[in-house]
N, C-alpha and C positions, 0 to 999 in steps of 0.2 A: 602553240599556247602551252605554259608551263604551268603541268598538274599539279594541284596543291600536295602538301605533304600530310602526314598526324601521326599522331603519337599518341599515348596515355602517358599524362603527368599529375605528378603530385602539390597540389600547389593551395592555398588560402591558408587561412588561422587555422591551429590545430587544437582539438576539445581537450574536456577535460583531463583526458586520457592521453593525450600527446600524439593522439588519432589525425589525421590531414585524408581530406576526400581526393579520390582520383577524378580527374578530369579527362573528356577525349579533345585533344589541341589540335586546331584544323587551323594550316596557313598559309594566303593562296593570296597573290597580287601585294603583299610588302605588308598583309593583315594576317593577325592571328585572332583566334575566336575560341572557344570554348563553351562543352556541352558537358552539365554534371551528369558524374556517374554514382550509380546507388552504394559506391563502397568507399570507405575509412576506413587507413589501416597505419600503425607506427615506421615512420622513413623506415627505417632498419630493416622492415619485413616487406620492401619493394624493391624489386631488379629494373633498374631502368633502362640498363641493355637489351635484357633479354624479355622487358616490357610483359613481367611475370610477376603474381606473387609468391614469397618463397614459402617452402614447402611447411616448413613451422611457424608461420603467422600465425598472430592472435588477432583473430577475426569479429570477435564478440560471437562465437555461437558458427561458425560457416567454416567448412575446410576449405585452405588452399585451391583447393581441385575443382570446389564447386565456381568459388569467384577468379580464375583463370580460365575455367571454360566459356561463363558468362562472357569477359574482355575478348576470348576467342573469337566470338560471335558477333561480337560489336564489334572488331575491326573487322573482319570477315567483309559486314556489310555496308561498313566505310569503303571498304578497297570497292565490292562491287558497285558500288553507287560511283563513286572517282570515277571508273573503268566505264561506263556506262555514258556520265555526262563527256566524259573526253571523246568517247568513240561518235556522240551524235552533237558534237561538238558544241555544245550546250555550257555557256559560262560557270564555271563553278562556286561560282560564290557563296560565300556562307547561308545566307538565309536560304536558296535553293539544296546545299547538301543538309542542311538542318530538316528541312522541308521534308525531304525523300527518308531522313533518320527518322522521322514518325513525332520529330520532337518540337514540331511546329505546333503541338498544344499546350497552352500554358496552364502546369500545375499546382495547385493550389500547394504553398507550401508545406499544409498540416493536414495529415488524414482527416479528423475530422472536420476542417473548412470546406475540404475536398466531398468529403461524404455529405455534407448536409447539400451545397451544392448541388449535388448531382440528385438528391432525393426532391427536390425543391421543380429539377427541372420534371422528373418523374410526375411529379402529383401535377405539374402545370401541365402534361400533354397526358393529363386521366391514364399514366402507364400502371400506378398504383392507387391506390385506395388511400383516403387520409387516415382511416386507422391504420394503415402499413405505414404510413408514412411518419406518423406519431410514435409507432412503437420502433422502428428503426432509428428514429433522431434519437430518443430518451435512449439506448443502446450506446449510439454515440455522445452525446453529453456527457454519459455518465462516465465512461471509458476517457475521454477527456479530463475531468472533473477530475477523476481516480489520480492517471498516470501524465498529466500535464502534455502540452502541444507538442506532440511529434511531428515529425515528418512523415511521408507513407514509406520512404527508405528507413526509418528509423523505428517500422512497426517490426518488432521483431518476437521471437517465440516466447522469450524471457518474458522480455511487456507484457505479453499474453498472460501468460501464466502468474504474472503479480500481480497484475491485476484481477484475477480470480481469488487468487490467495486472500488479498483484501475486502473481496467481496464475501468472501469465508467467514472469513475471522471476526467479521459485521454482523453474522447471523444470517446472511441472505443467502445461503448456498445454493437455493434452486432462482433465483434471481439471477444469480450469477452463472449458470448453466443456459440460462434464457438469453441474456446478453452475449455469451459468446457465439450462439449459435447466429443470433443478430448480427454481429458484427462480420463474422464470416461472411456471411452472404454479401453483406453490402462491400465490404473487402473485397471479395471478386466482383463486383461492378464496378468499383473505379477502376482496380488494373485496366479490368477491360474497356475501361471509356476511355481510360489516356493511354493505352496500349502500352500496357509493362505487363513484366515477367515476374510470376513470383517466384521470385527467385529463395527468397527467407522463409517461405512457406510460416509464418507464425501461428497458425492455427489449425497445425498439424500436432495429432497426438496430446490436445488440453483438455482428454475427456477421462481426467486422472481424480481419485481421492484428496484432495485438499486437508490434514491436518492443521485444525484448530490448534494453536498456541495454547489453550487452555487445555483440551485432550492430550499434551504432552507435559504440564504442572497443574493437574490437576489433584484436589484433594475431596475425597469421598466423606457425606457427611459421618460415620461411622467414624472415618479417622479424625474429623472435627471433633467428635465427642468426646475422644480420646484424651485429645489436648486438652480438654477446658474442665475434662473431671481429674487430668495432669495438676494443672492450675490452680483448683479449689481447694487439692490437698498439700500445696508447695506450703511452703512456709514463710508469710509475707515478709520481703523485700529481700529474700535471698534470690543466687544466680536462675535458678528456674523459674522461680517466679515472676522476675520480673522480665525475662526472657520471655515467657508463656505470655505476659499480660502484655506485653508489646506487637507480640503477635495474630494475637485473639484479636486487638483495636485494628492491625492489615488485614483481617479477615471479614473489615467493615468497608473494604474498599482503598486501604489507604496504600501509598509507597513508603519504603521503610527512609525515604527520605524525606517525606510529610510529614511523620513520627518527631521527626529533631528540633521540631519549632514550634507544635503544637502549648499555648499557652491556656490557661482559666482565660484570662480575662477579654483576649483579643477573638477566641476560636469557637470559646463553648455558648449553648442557647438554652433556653428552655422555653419551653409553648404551652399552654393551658389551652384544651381546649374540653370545656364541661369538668367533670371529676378527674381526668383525662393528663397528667402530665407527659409531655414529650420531650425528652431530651437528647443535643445533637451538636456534632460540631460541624464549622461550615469555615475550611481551610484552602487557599490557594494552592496547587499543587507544584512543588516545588519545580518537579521538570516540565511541567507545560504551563501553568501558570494559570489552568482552568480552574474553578471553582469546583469542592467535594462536597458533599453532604453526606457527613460519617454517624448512620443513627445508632442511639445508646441507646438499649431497652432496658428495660425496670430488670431485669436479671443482671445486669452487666452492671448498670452504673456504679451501685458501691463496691464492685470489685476494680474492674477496668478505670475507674477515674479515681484515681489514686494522686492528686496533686503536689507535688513537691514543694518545701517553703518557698521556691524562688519563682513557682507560678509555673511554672513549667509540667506536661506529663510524663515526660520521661528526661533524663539525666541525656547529653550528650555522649555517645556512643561510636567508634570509629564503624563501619560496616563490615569489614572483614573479624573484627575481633565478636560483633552480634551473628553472625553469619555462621562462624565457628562454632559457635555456643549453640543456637538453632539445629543445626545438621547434627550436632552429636544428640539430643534432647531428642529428637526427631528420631534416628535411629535406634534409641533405647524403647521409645513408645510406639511404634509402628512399622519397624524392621527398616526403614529405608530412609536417606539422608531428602531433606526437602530445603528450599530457600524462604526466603521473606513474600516474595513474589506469589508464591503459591496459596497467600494469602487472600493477595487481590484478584487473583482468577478465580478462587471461590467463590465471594462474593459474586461476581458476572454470572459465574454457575448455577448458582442457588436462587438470585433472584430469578433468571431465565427458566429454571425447572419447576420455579412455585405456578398455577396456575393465576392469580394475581396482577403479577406483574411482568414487564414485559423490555423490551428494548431500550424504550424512552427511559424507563425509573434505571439502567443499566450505566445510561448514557449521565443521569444527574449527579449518580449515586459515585462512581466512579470520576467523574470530571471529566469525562472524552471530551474534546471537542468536535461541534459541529457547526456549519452553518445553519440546523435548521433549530438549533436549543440555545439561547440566549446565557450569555456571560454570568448575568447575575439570574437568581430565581426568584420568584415571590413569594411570599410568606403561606399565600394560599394553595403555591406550589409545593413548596416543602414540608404542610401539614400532610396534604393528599401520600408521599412519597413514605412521609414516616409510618401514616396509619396502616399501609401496606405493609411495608417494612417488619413494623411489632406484629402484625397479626401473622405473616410468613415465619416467626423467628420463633413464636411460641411453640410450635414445635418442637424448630432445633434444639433450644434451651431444654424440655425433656427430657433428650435422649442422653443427654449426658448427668440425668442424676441418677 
């Protein structure tokens, strides 16, 4: 009887990256078949002679040495298996060498299908508790939700790690400390149900510092004040001032490309409620196309809404030439060059440090989007946000007279 042969080849559609998976090719009686292997890599950086990968691959994250040893190990125990059915003369056929490769269980194609799965079978034979079982799934959900349907080949350290980042940057950072430690555990249950190697180790070494976006442009109220008692002495409709007052309005939440189309008649509001005037503007966000809610308080409005004949608040401006102007303006009043940006991370800041307000007024105020905060808001939404808003603000307004 004539022993099958195999190989590792590279072979289907290749990602975005120009990536193609290795496969192990078993061909025995005039059939070939195939069993995937956990690694993608660019032709260029495969030896198909020497059924290696070369020494300077780009692996996503892995050296050569480690995914060579792995393939080492997989033929290793192709050849012993072949060796095995030949010698007790036991047919080799595919489904029987697939059988004996451990790869006779069929795996869910996406970690978490795979994980809720296996948690599902757990609570049905009482192996866990359905609070385990509740706080393990929302682990995976969320993880999913974050970072979109992997593969469990395709859970790798990077994934890990950005998806923490983003759990950061959200405000949930001991959430997000919870979740990994979730996820790890259940991570080593499915290896070990569908008997894989962790070979990527992705939640090795994720118990690092996460730097907030905003803790790297962030701007102190002290240097707010700076600016806006800059602003009160500029002298109306010259280059600082109206530099100053365009950036005082991004320090309501806006992007300096919201700035270029804010109109009177399309944007701005006003609300009465009691003796009570509230005024505000309520703008599509240019790059995402969420809704803002950019509150004026009785300090600002006669300064900051400053309307142009043509209905518009600010004059069309290229970004690099406002940008220029900004960073020098910035280093005269505060030793150090800032951007427009540093605008709207203030606001996130400020409202998150006032005792008041919280996440959600973050999330309106700003136009993040989400699934659990509705497109449009209601009026009785937007009153509740501003009232917060002016009563957080009267402070700030203080410190800079």
């Amino acid at each position: 009887m004539r022993p099958p042969t195999i190989a590792i080849v590279q072979r289907g559609y290749a990602d975005r990256y120009g990536r193609q998976r290795l496969y192990l090719r078993y061909a025995w009686n005039f059939q070939t078949n195939y069993i995937v292997l956990p690694w993608r890599l660019l032709p260029k950086d495969w030896d198909s002679v020497a059924q290696t990968v070369k020494s300077r691959a780009t692996l996503g994250g892995e050296t050569a040495l480690t995914v060579n040893g792995d393939l080492a190990k997989t033929m290793n125990k192709a050849y012993a298996i072949i060796a095995e059915m030949t010698t007790t003369d036991i047919p080799p056929s595919f489904d029987e060498f697939r059988m004996r490769m451990g790869a006779g269980k069929k795996v869910a194609r996406h970690f978490a299908e795979s994980a809720r799965e296996l948690l599902q079978q757990e609570l049905d034979a009482n192996e866990i508790a359905y609070r385990t079982f509740n706080t393990y799934r929302a682990a995976v959900n969320k993880f999913e939700e974050t970072m979109g349907k992997l593969s469990i080949q395709e859970l790798s350290h990077e994934k890990v790690l950005d998806f923490k980042r983003k759990l950061v940057m959200s405000g949930k950072e001991n959430l997000a400390s919870q979740y990994i430690r979730y996820l790890k555990i259940i991570y080593g249950r499915v290896l070990k149900y569908f008997d894989l190697k962790d070979v990527r180790k992705p939640f090795d070494s994720v118990d690092i510092k996460v730097v907030k976006i905003s803790d790297k442009k962030s701007l102190s109220l002290d240097e707010y004040a700076i600016f806006r008692k800059a602003f009160t002495q500029a002298k109306p409709g010259s280059k600082n001032f109206e530099t100053l007052r365009r950036f005082l309005i991004m320090c309501r939440g806006l992007r300096y490309s919201d700035t270029q189309h804010i109109k009177k008649d399309d944007h701005y509001f006003e609300m009465k409620d009691g003796d009570a005037l509230y005024r505000y503007l309520i703008t599509a966000a240019q790059k995402t196309g969420s809704k803002e809610i950019v509150p004026i308080s009785e300090g600002d409005a006669e300064l900051l809404l400053q309307w142009r004949p043509d209905g518009f608040l600010f004059p069309k401006l290229n970004y690099q030439t406002y940008s220029n102007w900004l960073r020098k303006i910035s280093l005269d009043l505060i030793g150090r060059e800032i951007t427009s940006h540093y605008g709207r991370h203030f606001t996130g800041d400020f409202i998150l440090n006032n005792g008041d307000m919280g996440i959600e007024d973050v999330k309106k105020i700003l136009g993040v989007k989400s699934d659990r905060i509705a497109e449009i808001y209601a009026q009785k939404d937007i009153k509740e946000v501003l009232k917060k808003f002016y009563k957080a603000v009267e402070g700030l307004e203080g410190k800079a007279e």
